[in-house]
C-alpha positions, 0 to 999 in steps of 0.5 A: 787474600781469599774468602776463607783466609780473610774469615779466619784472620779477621775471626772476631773470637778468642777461642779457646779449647777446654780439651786435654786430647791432642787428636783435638787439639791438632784437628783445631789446628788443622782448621786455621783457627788460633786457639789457646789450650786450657785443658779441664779434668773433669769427672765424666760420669752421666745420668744412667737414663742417657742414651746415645748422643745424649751422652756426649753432648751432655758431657760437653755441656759439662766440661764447659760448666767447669770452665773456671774463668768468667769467658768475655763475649769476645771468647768462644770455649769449646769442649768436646766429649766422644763416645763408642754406642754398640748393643745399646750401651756407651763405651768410654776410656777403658781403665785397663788392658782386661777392660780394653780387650773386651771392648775391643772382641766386643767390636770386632766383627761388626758394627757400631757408632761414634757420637762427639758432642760438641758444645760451644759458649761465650760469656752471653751464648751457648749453643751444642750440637753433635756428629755419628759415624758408622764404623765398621771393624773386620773380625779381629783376631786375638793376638791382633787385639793383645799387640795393639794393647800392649804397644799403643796403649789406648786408654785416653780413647772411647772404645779402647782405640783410636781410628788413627792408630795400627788398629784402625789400619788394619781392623777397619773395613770402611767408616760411614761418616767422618773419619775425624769425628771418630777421631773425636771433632767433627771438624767439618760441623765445627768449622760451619758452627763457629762461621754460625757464631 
């Protein structure tokens, strides 16, 4: 048994992610690590005065407050929230089609950023820390932007759409940064934070 292998096998921690994405939950699988999945519905409103990766991280903060059950030392409950930052103001799930193609000709031609908070907790620590990328969309056209809302339905997705989806194959020109935090866990940083733990 190599290094790696002997670190997720033997990992002393139930983790458990407060997480109703399944982009999270796959990337976590993706990871090596076993996980129980307890999904939170949390309201994910903030203080006005936040600003950029403020934002995520003081919403992941606040899923795992919401957590019901009183975690054990041995548990570690992660939550994750992922926001799109562009002239200045947050973009989350857009409520419908109207509000999703106006993030999306906001967007188009230009850049913007993609911060995940990420916070981590056990019964006696806590700690949280974040990602950004640079994503960088051609000019989109608007029919391109009308069949990708109507047949991918973004609406779980900040910005109004997933990196991973039609549109990310063919509306993005490059990604500076990780293309799985885009997707909403910056799965490199996690990996490192848990072995931290």
């Amino acid at each position: 048994m190599n290094h790696v292998e002997q670190i997720l096998k033997e990992f002393p921690y139930q983790l458990i992610l407060g997480s109703n994405s399944p982009r999270r939950q796959e990337l976590l699988k993706s990871l090596g690590f076993d996980f129980l999945n307890k999904p939170l519905n949390v309201d994910e409103s903030f203080p006005v005065d936040l600003q950029a990766e403020e934002i995520p991280l003081y919403l992941a903060e606040k899923k795992a407050d919401a957590y019901d059950e009183e975690l054990k030392d041995t548990e570690i409950l992660i939550t994750a929230d992922t926001i799109v930052w562009c002239d200045g103001k947050a973009f989350n799930k857009p409520a419908n089609f109207v509000e999703g193609k106006k993030m999306l000709e906001t967007l188009s031609g230009r850049m913007h950023e993609v911060f995940t908070g990420v916070c981590l907790k056990s019964g006696n620590k806590q700690t949280t820390f974040y990602d950004v990328s640079k994503v960088y969309f051609k000019k989109l056209k608007a029919e391109e932007i009308e069949y990708y809302l109507t047949n991918y339905s973004p609406y779980d997705k900040a910005g109004g759409y997933g990196v991973q989806d039609w549109i990310g194959y063919i509306g993005i020109d490059k990604i500076e940064g990780s293309f799985y935090n885009v997707m909403g866990l910056p799965v490199k940083e996690l990996y490192e934070e848990l072995i931290k733990f």
